[in-house]
C-alpha positions as a LaTeX table, in Angstrom:
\begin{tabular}{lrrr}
\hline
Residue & $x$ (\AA) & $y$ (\AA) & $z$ (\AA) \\
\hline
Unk1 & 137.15 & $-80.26$ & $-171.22$ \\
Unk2 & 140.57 & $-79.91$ & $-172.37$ \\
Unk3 & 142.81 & $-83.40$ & $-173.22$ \\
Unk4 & 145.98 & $-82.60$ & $-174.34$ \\
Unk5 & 147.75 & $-85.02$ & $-176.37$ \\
Unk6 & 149.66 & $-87.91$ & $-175.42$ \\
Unk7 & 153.65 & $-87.33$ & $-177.05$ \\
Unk8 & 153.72 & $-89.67$ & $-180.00$ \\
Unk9 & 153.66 & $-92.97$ & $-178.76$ \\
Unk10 & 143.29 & $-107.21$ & $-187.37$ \\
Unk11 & 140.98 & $-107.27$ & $-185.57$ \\
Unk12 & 140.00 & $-109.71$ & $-183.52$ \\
Unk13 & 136.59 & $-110.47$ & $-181.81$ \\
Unk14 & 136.87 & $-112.21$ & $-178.51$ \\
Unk15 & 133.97 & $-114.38$ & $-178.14$ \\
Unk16 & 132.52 & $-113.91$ & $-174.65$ \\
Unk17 & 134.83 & $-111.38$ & $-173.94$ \\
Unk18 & 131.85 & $-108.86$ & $-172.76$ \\
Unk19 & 128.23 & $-109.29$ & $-172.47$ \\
Unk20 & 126.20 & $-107.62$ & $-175.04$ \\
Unk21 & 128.36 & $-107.65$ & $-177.60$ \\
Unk22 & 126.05 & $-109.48$ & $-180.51$ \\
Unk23 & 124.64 & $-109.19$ & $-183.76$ \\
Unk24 & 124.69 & $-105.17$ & $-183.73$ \\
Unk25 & 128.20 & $-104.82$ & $-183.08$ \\
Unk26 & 129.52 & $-107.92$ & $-185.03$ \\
Unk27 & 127.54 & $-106.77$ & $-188.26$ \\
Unk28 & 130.01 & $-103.60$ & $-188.47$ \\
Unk29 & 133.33 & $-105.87$ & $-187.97$ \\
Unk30 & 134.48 & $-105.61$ & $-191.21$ \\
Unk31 & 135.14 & $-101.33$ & $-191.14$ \\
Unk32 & 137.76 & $-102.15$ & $-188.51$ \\
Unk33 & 141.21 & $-103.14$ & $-188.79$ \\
Unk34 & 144.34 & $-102.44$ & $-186.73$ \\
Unk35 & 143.25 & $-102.03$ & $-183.73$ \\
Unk36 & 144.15 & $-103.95$ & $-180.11$ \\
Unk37 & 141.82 & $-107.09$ & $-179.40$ \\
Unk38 & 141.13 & $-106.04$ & $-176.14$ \\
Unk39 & 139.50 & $-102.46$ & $-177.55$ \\
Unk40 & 137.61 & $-103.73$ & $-180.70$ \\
Unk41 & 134.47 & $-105.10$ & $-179.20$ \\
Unk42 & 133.99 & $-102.20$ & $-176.89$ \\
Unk43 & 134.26 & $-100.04$ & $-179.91$ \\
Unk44 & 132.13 & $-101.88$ & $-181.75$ \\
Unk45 & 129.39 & $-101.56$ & $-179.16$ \\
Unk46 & 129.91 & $-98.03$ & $-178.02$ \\
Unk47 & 128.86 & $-97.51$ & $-182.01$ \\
Unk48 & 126.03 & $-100.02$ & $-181.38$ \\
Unk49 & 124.67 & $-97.26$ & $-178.89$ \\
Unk50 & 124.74 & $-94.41$ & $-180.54$ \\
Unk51 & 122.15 & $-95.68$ & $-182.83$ \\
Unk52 & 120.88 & $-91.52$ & $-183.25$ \\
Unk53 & 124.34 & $-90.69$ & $-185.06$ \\
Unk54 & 125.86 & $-92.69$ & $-187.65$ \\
Unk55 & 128.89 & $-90.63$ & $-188.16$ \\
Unk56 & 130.04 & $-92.14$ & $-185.07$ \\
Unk57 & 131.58 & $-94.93$ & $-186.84$ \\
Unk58 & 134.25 & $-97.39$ & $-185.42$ \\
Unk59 & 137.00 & $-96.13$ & $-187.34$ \\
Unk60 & 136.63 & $-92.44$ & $-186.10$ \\
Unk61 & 136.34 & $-93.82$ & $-182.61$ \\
Unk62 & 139.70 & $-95.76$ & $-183.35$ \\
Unk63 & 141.10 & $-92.86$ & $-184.55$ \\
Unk64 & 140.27 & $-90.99$ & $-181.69$ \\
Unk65 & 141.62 & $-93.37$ & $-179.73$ \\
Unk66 & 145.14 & $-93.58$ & $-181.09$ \\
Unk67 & 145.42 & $-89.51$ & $-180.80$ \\
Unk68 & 144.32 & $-89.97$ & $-177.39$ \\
Unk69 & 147.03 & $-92.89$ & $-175.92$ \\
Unk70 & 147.51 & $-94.86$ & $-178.77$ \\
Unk71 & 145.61 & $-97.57$ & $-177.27$ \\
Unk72 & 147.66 & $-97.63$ & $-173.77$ \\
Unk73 & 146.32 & $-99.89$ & $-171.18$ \\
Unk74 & 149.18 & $-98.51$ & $-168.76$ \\
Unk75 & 148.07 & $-96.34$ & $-165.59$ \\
Unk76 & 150.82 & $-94.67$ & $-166.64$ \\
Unk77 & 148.29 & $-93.23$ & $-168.73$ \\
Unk78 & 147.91 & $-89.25$ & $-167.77$ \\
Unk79 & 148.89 & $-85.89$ & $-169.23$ \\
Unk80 & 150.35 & $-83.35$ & $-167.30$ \\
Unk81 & 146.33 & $-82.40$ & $-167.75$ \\
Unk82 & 145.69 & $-85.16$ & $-165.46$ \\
Unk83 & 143.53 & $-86.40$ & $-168.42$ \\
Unk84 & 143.50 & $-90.53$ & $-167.15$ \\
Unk85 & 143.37 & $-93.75$ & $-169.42$ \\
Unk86 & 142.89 & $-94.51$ & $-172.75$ \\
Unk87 & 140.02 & $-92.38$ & $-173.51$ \\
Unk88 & 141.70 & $-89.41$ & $-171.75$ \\
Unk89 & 139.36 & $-87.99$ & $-169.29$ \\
Unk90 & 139.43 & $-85.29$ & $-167.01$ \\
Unk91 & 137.54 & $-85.65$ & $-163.68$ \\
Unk92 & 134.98 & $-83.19$ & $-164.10$ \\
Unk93 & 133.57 & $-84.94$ & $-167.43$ \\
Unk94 & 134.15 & $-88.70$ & $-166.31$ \\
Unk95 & 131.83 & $-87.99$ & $-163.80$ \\
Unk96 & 129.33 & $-87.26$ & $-166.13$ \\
Unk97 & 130.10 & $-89.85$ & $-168.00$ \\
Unk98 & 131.58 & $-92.22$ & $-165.89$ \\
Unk99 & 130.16 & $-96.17$ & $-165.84$ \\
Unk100 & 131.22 & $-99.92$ & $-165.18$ \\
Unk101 & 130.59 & $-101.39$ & $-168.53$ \\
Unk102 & 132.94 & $-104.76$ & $-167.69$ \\
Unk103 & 130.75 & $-105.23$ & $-164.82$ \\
Unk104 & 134.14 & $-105.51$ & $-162.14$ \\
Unk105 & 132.40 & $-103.12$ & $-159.43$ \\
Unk106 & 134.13 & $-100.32$ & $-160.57$ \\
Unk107 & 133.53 & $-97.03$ & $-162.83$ \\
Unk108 & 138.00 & $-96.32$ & $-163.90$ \\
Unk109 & 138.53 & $-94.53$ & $-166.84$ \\
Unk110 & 141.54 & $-96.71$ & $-166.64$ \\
Unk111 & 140.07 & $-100.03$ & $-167.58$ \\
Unk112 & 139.13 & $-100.28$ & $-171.88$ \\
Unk113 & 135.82 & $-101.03$ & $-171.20$ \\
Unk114 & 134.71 & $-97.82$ & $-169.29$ \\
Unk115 & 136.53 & $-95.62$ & $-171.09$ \\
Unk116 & 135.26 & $-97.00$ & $-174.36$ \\
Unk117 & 131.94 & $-96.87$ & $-173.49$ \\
Unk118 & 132.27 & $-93.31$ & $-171.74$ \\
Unk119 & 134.11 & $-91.90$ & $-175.06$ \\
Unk120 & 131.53 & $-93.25$ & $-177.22$ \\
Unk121 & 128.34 & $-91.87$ & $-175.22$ \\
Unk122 & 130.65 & $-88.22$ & $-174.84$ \\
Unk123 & 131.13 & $-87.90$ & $-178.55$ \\
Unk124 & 127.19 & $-89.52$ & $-179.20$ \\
Unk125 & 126.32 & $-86.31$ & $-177.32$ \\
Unk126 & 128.54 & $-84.29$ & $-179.01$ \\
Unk127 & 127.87 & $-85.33$ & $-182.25$ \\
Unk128 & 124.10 & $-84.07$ & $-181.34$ \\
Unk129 & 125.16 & $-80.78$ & $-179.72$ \\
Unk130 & 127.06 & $-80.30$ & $-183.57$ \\
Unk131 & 123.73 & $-81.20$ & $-185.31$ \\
Unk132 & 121.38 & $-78.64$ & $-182.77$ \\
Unk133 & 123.57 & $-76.04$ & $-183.02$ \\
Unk134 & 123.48 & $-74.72$ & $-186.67$ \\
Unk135 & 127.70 & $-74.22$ & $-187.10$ \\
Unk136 & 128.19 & $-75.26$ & $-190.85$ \\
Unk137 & 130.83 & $-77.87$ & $-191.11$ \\
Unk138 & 131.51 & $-81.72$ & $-190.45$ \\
Unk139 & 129.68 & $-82.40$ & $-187.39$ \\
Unk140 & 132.30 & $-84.57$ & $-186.76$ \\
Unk141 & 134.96 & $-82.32$ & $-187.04$ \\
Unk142 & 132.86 & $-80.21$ & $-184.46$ \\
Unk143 & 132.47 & $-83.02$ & $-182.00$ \\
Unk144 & 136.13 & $-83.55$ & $-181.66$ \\
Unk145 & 136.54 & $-80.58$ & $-181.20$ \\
Unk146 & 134.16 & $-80.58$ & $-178.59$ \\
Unk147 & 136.19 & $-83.37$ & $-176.89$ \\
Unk148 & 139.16 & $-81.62$ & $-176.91$ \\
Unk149 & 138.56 & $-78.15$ & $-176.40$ \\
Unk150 & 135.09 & $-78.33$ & $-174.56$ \\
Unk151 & 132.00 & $-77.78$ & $-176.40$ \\
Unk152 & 131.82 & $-74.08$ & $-175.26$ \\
Unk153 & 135.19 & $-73.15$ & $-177.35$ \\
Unk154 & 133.11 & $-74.70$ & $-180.34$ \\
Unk155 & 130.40 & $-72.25$ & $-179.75$ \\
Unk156 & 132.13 & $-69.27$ & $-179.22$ \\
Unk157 & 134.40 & $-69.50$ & $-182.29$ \\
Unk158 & 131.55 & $-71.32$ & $-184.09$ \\
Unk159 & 133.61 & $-74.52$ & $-185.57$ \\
Unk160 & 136.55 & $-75.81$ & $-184.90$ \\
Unk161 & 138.73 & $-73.19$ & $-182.53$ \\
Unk162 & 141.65 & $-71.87$ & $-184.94$ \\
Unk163 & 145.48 & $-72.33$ & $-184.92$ \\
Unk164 & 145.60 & $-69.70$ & $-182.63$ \\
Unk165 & 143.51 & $-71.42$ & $-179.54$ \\
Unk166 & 145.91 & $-72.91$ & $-177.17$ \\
Unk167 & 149.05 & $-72.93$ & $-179.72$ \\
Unk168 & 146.73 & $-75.05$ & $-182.44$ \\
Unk169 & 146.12 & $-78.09$ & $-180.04$ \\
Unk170 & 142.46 & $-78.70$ & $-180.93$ \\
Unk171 & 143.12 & $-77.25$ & $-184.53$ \\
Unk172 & 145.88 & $-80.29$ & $-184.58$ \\
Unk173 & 144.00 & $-82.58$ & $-182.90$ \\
Unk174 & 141.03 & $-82.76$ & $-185.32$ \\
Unk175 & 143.24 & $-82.52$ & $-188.68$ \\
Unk176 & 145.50 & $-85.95$ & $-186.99$ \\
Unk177 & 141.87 & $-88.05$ & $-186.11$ \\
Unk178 & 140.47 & $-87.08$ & $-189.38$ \\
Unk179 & 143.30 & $-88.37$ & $-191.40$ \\
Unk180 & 143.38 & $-91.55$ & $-189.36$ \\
Unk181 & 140.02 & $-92.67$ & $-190.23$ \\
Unk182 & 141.15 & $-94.41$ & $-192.95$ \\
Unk183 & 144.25 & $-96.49$ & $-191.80$ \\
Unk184 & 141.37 & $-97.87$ & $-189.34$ \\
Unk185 & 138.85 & $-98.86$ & $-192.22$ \\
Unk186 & 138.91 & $-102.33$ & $-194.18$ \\
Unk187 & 140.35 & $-105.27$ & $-193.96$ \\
Unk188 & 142.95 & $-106.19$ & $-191.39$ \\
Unk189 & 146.99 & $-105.22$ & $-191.67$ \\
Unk190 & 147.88 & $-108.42$ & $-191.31$ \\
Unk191 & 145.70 & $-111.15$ & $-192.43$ \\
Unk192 & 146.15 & $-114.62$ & $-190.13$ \\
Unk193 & 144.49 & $-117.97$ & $-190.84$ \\
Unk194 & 144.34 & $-120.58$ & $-188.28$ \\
Unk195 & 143.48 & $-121.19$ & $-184.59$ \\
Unk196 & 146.67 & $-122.22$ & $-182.87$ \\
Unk197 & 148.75 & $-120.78$ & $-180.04$ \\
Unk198 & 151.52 & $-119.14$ & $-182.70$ \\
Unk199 & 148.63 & $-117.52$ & $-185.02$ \\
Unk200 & 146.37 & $-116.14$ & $-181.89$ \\
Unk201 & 149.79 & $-114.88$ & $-180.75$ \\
Unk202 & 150.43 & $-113.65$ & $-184.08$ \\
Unk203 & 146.81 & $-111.99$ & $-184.45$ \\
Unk204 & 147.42 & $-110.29$ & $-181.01$ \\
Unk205 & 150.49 & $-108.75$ & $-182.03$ \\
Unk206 & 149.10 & $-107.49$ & $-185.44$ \\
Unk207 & 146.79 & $-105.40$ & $-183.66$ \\
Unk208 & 149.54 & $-103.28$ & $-182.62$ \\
Unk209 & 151.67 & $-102.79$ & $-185.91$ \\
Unk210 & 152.01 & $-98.97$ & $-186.17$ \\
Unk211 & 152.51 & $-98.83$ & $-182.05$ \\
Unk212 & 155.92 & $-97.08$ & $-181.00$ \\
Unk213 & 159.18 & $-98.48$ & $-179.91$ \\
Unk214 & 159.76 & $-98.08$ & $-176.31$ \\
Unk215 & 163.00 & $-99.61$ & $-175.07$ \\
Unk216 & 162.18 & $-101.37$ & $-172.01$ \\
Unk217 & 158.75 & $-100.34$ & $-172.16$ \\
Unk218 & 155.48 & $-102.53$ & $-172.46$ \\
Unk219 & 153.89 & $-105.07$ & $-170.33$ \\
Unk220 & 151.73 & $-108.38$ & $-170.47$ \\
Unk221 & 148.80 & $-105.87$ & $-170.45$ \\
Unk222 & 149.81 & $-103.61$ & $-173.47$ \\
Unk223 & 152.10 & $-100.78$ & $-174.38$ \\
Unk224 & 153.99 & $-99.04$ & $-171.22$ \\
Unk225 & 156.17 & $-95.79$ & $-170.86$ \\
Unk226 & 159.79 & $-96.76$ & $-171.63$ \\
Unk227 & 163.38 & $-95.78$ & $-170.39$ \\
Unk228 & 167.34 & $-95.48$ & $-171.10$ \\
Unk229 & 170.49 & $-96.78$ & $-169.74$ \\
Unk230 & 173.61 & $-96.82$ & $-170.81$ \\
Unk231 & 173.27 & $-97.46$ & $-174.58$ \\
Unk232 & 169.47 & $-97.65$ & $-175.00$ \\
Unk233 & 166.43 & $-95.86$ & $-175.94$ \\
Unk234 & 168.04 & $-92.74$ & $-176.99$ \\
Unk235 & 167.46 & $-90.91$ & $-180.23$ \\
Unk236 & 169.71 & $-88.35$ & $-181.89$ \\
Unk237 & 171.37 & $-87.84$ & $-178.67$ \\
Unk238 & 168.00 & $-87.63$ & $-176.32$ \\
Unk239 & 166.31 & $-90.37$ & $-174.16$ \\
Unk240 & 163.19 & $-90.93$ & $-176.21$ \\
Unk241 & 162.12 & $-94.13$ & $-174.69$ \\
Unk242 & 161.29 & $-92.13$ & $-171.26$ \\
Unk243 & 158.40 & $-90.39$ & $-173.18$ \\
Unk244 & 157.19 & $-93.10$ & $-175.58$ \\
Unk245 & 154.73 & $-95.33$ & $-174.68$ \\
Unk246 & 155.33 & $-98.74$ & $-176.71$ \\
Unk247 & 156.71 & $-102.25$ & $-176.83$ \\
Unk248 & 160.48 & $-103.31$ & $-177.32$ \\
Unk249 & 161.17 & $-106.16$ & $-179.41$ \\
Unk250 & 160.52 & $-109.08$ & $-176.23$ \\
Unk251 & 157.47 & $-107.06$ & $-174.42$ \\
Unk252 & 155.77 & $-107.44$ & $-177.66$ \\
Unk253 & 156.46 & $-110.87$ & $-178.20$ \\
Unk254 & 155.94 & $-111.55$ & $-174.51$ \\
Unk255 & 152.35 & $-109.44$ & $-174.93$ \\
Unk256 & 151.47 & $-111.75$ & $-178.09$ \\
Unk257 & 151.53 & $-114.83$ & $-176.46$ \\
Unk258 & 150.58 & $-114.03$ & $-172.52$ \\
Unk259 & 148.18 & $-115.38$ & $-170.71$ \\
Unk260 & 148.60 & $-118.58$ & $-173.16$ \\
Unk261 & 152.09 & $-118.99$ & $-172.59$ \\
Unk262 & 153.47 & $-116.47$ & $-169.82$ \\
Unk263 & 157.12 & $-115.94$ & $-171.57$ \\
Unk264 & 160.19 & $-114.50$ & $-169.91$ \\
Unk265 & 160.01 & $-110.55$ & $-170.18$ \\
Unk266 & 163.86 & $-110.50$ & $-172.25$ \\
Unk267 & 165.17 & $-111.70$ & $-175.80$ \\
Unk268 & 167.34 & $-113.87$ & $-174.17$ \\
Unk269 & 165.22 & $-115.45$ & $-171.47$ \\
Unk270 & 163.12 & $-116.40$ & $-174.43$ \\
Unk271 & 165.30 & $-117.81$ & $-175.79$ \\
Unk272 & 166.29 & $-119.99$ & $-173.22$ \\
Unk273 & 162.58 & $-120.87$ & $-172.40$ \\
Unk274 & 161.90 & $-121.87$ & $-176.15$ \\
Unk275 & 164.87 & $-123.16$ & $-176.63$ \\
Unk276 & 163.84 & $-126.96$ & $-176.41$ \\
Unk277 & 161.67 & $-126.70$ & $-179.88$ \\
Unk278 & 163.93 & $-125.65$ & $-182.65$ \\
Unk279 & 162.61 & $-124.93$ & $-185.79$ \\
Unk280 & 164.75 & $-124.91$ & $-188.93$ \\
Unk281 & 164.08 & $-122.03$ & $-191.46$ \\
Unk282 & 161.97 & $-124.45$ & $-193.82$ \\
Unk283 & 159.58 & $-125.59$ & $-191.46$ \\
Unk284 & 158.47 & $-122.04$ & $-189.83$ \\
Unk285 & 154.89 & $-121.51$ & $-188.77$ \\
Unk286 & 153.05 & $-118.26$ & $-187.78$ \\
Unk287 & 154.11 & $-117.18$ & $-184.42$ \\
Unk288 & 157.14 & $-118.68$ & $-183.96$ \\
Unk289 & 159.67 & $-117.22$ & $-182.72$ \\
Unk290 & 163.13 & $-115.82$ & $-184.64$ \\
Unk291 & 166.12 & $-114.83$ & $-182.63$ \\
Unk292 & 169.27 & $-112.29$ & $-183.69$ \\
Unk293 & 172.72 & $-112.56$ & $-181.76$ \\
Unk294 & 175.92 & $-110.86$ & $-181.46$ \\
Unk295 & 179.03 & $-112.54$ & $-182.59$ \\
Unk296 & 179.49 & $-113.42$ & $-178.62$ \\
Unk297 & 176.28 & $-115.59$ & $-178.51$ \\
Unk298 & 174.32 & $-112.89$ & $-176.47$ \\
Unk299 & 170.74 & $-112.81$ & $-178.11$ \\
Unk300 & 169.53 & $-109.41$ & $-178.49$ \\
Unk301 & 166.31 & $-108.98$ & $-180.80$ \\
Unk302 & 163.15 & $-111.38$ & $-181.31$ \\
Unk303 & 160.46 & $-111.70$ & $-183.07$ \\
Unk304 & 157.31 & $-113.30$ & $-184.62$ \\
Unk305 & 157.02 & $-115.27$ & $-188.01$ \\
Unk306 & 154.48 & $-114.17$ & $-190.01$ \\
Unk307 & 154.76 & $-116.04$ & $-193.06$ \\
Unk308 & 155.72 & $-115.78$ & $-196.33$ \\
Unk309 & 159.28 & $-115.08$ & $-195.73$ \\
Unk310 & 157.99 & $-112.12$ & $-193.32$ \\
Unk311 & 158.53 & $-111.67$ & $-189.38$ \\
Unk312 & 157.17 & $-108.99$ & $-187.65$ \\
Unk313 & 158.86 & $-107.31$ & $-184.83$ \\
Unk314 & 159.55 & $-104.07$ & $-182.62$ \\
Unk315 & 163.02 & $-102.90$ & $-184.33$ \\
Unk316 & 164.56 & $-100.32$ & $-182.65$ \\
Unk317 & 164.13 & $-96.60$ & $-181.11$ \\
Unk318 & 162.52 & $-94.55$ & $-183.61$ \\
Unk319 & 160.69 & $-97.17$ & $-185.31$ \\
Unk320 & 157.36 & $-99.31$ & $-184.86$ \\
Unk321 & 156.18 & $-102.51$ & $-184.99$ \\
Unk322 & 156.32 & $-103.32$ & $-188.07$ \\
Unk323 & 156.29 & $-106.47$ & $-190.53$ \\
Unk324 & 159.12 & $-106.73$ & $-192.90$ \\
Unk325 & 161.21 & $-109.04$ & $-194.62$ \\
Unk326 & 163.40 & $-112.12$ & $-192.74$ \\
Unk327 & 166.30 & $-111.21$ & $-194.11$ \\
Unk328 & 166.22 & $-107.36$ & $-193.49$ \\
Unk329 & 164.82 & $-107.16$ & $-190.13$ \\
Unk330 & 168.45 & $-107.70$ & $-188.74$ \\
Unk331 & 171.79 & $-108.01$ & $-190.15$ \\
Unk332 & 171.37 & $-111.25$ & $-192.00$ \\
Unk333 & 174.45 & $-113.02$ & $-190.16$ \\
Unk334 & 173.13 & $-112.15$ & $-186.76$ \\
Unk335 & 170.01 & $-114.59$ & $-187.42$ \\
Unk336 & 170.25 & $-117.01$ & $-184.57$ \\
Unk337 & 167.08 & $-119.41$ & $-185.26$ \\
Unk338 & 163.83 & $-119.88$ & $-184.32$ \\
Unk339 & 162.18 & $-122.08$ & $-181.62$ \\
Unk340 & 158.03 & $-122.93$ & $-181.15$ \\
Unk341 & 155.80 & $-121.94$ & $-178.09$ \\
\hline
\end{tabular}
């Protein structure tokens, strides 16, 4: 199998989100951080499975997962490969592998829970092929490799196939996961108290700090491919938003607070929609929202409180989300307000 890689493109349990997910996955909840509510209990339990092979942790599987599509839900999701979904299969393996862990009828290595599932019982396998075969090295180097490349390349150049195997994209591919592990281990990146609308919205969109900016990309469901017009999503004189696969600064907020409160997709349509509950600067609570305007009135960035003097946002092309100071998010004298969901 051969996934090529995706062009570059907290945690929160959901209680009854899937069946099964218990006392074995919950126990390891606290090595994950950063990583999209709707993936972390599948991760969690595709590690419960592979009970054989603790170096399947949920952090490497994170990893993985952010090399592979950094966590896109889009069907958008395939490489010129035709590697599908968020897991990145190819046909031939995801019928090995293939299942309907969310129980909706279907086996799609589109839908999180599948493809979770199906990476974690791939590398499980992998992880044992590494251990039988006798190659010296991380056996988890060896198994991503395996992912990548197909196990067979692992064999024949016994380890990890060199720079010079298909211009370094397995070689690459293991070095990026590897160093990953870590932003993926510990506590969360944003920590959020309470059990409101504005901090659930808030949690939600901390789970996604680190994810690219994609003008006019993102949807309800997660990140999405984005695109240019006249003025927007280019970078040093190239469209980068057609090949990123992120939020903009109102998918994200729009993402953080659907299906609780379906917002308006645009800055401005949020605005209008919130408009009704203003909040002055001195009475801001996690997960409201904070608008930036032109000098004409015409509102053109949002974003979320997230306390302390801190809002976190999608800035602009080049960027990620990100959580930084009020005042430095925007020009200072563009700051419109802030209104409540």
């Amino acid at each position: 199998m051969v996934v090529l890689i995706l062009p570059v493109i907290v945690l929160v349990l959901i209680a009854g989100l899937i069946a099964g997910v218990g006392a074995d996955t919950t126990a390891t909840a606290s090595t994950l951080r950063g990583v999209p509510p709707e993936f972390a209990p599948w991760i969690l339990k595709a590690v419960a499975e592979c009970k054989d092979h603790p170096e399947l942790t949920p952090a490497l599987m994170a990893a993985q997962l952010q090399q592979e599509s950094k966590f896109s839900t889009s069907r958008d999701t395939v490489s010129s490969a035709d590697a599908k979904g968020p897991a990145q299969f190819v046909d031939g393996t995801w019928a090995t592998y293939r299942n309907d862990a969310d129980g909706n009828g279907r086996a799609d290595p589109f839908d999180v829970g599948d493809a979770v599932i199906a990476q974690g019982r791939f590398m499980c396998s992998l992880l044992g092929d590494a251990k039988a075969s006798g190659i010296k090295g991380d056996v988890r180097r060896l198994a991503l490799a395996g992912y990548n490349a197909g196990w067979a390349a692992v064999l024949f150049y016994r380890g990890v196939p060199p720079k010079s195997f298909a211009e370094g994209q397995t070689h690459n591919y293991v070095i990026a996961i590897m160093a990953m592990i870590k932003d993926y281990q510990g506590a969360p990146l944003l920590d959020v108290g309470g059990s409101g609308a504005g901090s659930q919205a808030l949690r939600r969109a901390a789970a996604r700090i680190g994810t690219p900016y994609a003008y006019g990309g993102g949807t309800p469901a997660g990140p999405g491919r984005g695109f240019c017009d006249s003025g927007n999503g280019y970078l040093r004189g190239r469209c980068a938003a057609s090949s990123t696969i992120g939020f903009d600064c109102s998918s994200l907020v729009q993402y953080a607070y659907w299906p609780h409160t379906q917002l308006p997709r645009t800055a401005a349509a949020q605005y209008g929609a919130t408009a009704h509950q203003p909040v002055s600067r001195g009475e801001l609570r996690p997960g409201d929202l904070l608008f930036w305007a032109r000098r004409d009135g015409f509102i053109y960035h949002v974003g979320l409180y997230a306390g302390d003097g801190r809002v976190l946002h999608a800035p602009r092309t080049g960027r990620q989300v990100e959580v930084v100071g009020l005042d430095s998010a925007m020009p200072a004298s563009d700051y419109r307000g802030a209104t409540r969901v």
